[in-house]
Backbone as ProteinMPNN parsed JSONL, in Angstrom:
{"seq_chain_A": "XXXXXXXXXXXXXXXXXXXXXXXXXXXXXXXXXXXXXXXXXXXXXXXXXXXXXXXXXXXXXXXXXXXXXXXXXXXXXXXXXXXXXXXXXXXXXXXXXXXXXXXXXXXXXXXXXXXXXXXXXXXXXXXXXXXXXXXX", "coords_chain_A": {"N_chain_A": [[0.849, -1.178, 0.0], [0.383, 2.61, -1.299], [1.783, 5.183, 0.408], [0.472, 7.408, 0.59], [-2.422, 6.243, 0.369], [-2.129, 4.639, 3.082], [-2.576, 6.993, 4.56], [-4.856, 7.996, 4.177], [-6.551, 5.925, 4.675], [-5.978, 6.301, 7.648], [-6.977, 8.289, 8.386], [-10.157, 8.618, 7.432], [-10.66, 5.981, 9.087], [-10.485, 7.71, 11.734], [-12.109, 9.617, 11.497], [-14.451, 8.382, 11.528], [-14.538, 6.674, 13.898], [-15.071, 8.805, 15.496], [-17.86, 10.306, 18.003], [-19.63, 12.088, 17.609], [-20.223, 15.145, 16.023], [-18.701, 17.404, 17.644], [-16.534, 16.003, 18.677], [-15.546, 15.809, 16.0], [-14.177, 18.199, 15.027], [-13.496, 19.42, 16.979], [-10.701, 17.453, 17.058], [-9.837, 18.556, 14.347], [-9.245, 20.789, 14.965], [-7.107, 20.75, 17.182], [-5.108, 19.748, 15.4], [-4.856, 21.228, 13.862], [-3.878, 23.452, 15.17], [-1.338, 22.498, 14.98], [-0.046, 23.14, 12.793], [3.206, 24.537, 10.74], [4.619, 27.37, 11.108], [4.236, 29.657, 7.787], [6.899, 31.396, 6.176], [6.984, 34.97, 5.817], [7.288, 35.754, 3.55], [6.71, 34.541, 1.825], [3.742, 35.108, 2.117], [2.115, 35.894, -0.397], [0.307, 37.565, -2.669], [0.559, 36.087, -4.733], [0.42, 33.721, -3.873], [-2.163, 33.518, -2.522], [-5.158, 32.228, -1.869], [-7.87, 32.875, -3.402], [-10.41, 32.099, -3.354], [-11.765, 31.416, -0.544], [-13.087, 31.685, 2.018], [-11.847, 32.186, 4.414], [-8.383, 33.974, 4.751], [-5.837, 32.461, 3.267], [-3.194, 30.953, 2.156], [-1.177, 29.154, -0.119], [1.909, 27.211, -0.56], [4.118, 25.844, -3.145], [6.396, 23.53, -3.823], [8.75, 21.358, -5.092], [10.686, 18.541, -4.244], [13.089, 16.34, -4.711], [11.396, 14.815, -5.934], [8.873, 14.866, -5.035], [6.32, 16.454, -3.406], [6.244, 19.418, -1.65], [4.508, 20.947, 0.518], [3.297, 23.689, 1.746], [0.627, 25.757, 3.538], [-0.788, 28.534, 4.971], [-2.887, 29.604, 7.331], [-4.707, 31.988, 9.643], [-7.167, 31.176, 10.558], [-9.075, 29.363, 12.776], [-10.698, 26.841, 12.472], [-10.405, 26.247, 9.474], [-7.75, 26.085, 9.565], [-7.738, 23.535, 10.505], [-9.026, 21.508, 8.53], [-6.665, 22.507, 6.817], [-4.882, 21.194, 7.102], [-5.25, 18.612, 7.152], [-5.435, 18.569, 3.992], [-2.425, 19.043, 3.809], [-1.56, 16.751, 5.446], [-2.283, 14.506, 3.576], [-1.211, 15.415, 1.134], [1.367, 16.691, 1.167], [4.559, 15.632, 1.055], [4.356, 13.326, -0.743], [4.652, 11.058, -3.421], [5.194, 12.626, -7.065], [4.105, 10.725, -8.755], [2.407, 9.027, -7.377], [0.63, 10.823, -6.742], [-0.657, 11.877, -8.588], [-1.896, 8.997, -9.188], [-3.752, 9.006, -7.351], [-7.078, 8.369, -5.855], [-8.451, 10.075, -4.891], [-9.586, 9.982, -2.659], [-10.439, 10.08, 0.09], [-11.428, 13.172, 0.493], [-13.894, 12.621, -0.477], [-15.039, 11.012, 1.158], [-14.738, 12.726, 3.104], [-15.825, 15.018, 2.798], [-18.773, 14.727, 3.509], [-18.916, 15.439, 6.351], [-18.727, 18.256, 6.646], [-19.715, 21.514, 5.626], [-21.193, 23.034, 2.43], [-19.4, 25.397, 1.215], [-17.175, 25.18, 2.904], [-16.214, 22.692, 1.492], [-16.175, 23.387, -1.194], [-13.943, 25.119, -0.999], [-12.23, 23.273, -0.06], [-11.81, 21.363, -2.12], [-11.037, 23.805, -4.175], [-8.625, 24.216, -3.495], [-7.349, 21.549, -3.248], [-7.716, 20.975, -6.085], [-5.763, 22.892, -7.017], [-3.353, 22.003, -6.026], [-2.916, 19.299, -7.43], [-2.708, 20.538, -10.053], [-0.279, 21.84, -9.625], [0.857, 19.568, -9.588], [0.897, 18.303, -11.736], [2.037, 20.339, -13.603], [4.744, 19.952, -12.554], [5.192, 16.991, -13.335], [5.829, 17.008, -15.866]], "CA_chain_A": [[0.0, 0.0, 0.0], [1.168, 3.164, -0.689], [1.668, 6.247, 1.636], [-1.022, 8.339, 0.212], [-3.188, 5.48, 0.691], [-1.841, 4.73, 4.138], [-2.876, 8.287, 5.301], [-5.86, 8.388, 3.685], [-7.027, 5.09, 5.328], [-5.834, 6.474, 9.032], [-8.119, 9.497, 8.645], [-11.514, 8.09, 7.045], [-11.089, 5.665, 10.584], [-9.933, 8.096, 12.257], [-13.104, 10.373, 11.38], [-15.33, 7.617, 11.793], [-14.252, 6.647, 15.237], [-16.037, 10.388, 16.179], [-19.39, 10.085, 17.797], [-19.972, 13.567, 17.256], [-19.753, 16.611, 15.591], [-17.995, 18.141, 18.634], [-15.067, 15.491, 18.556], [-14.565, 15.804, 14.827], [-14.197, 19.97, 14.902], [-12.228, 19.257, 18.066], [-9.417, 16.556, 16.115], [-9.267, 18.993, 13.314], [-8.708, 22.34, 15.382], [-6.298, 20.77, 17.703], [-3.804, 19.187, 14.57], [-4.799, 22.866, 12.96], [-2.244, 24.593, 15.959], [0.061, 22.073, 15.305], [0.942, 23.179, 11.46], [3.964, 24.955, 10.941], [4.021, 28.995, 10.214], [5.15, 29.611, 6.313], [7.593, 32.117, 5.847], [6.462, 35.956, 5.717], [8.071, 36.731, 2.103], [5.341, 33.716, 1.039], [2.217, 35.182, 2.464], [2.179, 37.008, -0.931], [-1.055, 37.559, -3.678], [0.852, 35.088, -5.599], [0.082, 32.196, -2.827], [-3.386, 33.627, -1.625], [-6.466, 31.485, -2.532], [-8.79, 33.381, -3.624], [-12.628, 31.699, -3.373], [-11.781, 31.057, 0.528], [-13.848, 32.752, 2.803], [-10.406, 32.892, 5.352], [-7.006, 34.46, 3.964], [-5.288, 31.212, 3.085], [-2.244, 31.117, 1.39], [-0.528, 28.033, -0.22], [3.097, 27.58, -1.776], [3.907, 24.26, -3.905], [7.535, 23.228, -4.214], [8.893, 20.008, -5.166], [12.105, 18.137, -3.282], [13.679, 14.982, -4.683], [10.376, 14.214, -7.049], [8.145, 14.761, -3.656], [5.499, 17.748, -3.488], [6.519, 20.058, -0.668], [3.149, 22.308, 0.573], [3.075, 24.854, 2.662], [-0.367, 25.801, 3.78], [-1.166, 29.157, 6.003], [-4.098, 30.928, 7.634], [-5.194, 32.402, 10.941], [-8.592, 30.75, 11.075], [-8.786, 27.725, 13.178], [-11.287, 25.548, 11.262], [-9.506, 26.283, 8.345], [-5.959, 25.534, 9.663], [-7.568, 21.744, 10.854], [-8.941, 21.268, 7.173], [-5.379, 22.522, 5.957], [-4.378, 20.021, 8.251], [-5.719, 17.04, 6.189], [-4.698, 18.639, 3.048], [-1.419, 19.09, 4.084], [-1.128, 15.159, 5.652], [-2.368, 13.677, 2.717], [-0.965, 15.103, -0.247], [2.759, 16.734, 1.322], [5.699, 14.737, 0.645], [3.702, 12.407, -1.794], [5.735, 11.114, -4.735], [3.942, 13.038, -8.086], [3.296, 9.442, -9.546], [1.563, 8.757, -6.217], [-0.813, 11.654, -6.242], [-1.232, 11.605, -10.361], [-2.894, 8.06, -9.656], [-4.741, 8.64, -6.16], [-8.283, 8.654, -6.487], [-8.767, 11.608, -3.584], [-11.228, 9.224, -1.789], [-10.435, 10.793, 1.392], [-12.255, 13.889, 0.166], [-15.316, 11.793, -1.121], [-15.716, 9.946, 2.275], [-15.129, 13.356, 4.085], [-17.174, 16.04, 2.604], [-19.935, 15.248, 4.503], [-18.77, 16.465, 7.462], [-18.567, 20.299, 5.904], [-20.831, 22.437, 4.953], [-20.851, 23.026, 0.877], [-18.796, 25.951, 1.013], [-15.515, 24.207, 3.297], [-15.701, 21.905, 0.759], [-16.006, 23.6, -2.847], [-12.532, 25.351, -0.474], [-11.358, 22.019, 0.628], [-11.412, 21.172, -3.175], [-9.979, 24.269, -4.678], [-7.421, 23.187, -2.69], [-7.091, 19.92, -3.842], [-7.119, 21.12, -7.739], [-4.423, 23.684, -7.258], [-2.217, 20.954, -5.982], [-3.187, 18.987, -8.886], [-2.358, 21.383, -11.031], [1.017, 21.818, -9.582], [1.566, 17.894, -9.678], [1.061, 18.07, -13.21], [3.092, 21.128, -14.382], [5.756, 19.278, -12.536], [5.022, 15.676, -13.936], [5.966, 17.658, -17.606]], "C_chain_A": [[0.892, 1.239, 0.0], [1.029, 4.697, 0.388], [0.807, 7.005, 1.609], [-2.028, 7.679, 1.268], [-3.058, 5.206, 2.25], [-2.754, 6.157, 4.982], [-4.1, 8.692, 5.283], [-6.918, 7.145, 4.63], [-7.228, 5.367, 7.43], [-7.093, 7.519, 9.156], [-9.579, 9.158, 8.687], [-11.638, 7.302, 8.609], [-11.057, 6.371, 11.713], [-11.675, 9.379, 12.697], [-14.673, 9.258, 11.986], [-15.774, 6.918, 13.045], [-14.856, 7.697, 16.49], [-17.49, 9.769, 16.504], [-20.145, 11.179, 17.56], [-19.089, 14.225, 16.06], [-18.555, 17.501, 15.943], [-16.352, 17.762, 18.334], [-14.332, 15.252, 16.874], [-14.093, 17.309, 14.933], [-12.643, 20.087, 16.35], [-10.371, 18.616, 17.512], [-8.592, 17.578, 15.573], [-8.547, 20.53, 13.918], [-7.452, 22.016, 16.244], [-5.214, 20.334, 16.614], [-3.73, 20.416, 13.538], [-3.593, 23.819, 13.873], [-1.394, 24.154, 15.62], [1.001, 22.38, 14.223], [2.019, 25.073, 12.057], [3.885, 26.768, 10.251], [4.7, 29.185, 8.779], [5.632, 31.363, 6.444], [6.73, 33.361, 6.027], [6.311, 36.088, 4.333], [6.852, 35.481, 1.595], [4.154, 34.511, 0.931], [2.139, 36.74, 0.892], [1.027, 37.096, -1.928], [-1.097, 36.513, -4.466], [0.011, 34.351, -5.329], [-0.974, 32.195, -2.424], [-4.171, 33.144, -2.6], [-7.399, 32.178, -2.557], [-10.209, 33.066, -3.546], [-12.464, 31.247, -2.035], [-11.948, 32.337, 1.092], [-12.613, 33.476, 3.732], [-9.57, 33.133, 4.312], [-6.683, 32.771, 4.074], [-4.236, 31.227, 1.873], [-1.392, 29.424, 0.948], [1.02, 27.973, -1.411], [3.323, 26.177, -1.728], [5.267, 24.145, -3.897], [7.645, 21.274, -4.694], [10.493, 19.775, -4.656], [12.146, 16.608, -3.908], [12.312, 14.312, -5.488], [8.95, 14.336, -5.576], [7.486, 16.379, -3.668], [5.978, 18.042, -1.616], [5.261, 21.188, -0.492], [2.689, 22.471, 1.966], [1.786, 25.291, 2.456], [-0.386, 26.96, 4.902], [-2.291, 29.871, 6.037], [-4.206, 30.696, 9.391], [-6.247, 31.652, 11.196], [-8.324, 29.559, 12.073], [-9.684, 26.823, 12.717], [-10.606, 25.244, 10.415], [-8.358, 25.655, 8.384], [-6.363, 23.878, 9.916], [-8.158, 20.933, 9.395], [-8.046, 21.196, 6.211], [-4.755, 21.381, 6.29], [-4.027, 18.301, 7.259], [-5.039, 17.299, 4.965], [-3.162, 18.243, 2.988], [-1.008, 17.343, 4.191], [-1.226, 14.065, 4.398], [-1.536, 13.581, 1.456], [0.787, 15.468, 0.081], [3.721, 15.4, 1.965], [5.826, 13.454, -0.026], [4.594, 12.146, -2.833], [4.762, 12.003, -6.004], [3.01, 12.129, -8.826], [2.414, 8.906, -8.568], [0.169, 9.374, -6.308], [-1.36, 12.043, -7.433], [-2.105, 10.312, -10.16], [-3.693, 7.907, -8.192], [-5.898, 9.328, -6.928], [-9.201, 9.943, -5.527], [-9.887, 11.416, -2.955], [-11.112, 9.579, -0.515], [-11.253, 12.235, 1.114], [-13.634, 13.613, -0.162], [-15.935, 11.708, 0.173], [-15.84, 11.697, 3.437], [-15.835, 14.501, 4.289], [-18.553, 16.012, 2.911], [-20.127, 15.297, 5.733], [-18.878, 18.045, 7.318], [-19.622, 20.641, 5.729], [-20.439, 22.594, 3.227], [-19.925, 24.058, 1.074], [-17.24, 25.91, 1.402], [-15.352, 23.747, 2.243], [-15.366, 22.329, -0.539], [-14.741, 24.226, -2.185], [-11.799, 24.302, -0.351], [-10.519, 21.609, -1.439], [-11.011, 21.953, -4.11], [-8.759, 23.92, -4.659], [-6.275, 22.147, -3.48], [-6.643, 20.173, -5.546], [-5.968, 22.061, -7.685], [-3.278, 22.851, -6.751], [-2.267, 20.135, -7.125], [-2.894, 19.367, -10.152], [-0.568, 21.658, -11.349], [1.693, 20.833, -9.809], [1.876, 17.962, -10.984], [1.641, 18.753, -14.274], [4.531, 20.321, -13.766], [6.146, 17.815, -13.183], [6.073, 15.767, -15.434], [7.697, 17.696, -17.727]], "O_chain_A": [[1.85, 1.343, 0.766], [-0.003, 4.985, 0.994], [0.274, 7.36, 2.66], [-2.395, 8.082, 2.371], [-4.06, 5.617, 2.836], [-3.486, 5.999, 5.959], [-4.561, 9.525, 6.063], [-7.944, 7.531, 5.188], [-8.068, 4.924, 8.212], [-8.002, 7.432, 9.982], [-10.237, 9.327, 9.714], [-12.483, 7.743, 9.387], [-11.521, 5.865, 12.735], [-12.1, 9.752, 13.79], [-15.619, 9.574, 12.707], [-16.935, 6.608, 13.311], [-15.029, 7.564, 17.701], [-18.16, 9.047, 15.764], [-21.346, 11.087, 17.308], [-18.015, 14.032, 15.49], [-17.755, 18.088, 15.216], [-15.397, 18.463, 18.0], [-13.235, 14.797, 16.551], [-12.883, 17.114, 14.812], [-11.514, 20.561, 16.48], [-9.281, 19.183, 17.595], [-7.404, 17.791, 15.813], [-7.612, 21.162, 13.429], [-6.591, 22.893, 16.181], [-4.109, 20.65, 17.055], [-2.878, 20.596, 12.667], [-2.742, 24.593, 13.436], [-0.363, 24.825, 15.664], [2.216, 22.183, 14.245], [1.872, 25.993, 12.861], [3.289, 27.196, 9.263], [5.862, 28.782, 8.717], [4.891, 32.303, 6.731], [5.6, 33.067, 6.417], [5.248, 36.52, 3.887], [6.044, 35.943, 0.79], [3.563, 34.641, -0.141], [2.121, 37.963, 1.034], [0.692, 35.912, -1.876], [-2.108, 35.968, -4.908], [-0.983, 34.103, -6.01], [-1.315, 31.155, -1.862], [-4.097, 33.395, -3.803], [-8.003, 32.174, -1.484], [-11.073, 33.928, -3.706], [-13.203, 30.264, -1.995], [-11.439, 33.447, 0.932], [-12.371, 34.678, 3.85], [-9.768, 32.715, 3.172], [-7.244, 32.012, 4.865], [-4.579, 31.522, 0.728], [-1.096, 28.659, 1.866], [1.171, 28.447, -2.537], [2.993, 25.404, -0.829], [5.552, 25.332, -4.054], [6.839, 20.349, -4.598], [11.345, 20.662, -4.679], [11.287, 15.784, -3.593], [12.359, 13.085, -5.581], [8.124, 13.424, -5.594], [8.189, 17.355, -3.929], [6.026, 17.234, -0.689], [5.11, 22.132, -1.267], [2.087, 21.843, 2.837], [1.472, 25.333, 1.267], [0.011, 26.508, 5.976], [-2.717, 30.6, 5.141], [-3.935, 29.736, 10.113], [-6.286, 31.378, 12.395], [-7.28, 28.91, 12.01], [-9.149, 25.726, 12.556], [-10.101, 24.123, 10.352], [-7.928, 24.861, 7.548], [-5.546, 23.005, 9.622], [-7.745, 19.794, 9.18], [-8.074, 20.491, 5.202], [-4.09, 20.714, 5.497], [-3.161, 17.48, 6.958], [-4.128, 16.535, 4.645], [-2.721, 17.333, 2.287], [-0.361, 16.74, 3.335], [-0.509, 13.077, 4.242], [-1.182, 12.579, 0.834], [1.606, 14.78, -0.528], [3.605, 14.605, 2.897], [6.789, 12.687, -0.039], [5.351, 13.058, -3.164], [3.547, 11.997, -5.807], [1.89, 12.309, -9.304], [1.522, 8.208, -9.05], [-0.941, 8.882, -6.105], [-2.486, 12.539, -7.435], [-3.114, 10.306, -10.864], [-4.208, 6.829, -7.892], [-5.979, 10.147, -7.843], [-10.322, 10.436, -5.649], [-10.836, 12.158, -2.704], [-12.104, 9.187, 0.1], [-12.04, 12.266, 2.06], [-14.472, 14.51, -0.074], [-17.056, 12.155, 0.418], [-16.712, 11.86, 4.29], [-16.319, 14.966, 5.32], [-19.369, 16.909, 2.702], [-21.229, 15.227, 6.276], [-19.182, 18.791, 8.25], [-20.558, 19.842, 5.689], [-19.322, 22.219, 2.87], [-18.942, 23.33, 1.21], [-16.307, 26.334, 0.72], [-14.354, 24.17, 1.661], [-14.404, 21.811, -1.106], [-13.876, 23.85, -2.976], [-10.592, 24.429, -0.557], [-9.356, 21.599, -1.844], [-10.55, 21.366, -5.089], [-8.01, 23.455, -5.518], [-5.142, 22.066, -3.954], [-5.638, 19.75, -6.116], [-5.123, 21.839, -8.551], [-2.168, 23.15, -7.19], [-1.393, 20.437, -7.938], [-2.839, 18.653, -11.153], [0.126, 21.695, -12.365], [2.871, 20.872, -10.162], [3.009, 17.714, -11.398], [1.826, 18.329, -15.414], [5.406, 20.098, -14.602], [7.309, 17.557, -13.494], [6.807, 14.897, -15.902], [8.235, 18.082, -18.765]]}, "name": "protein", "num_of_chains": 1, "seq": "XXXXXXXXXXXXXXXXXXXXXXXXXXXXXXXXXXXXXXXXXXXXXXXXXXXXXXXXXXXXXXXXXXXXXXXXXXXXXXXXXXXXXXXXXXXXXXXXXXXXXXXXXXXXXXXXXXXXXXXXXXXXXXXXXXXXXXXX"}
């Protein structure tokens, strides 16, 4: 199995294991303090996501054939949603996340409200996007 998959499998049980509402919002806000702050000279118009209700900024690199993504915002919902992004798709190989099927998004968009999610999945396609100008 590989690591995508791995990560993607811990979460879906991981979510499912919740008997509430409370203790999923709880999970995601406490592993939302734990991400790391990105640079200042990032937080720039370039990197800001635009159709997200919070400021949210994301920068894409690649290391050794491996997507490197940086993810920041103030919100705290937001940061435990970046959260997931972040776990699932950083330090992925590109041939990894060119053939995942992003079933961790499937299984978890109905926890959200529609508007997290059409964010959750901007998200998701602007990494996508980056996988695949790098793939080239």
């Amino acid at each position: 199995m590989n690591l995508i998959l791995k990560k993607e499998k811990y979460l879906i049980n991981k979510f499912k294991s919740f008997s509430s509402l409370e203790e999923r919002y709880f999970f995601l806000i406490n592993h939302g303090k734990k991400l790391l702050l990105m640079n200042k000279k990032n937080l720039i118009d370039k990197n800001l996501i635009e159709d997200c209700q919070s400021k949210l900024w994301i920068k894409i690199n690649l290391n050794k054939k491996k997507l490197i993504i940086k993810i920041f915002t103030t919100a705290l919902f937001p940061k435990g949603i970046v959260f997931l992004i972040k776990y699932i798709y950083s330090n992925s190989s590109l041939k990894e996340i060119k053939n995942y099927n992003h079933n961790f998004y499937k299984h978890l968009n109905s926890f959200f409200s529609q508007l997290r999610n059409n964010g959750l999945l901007f998200i998701i396609n602007k990494i996508l996007f980056f996988n695949s100008k790098f793939l080239k």
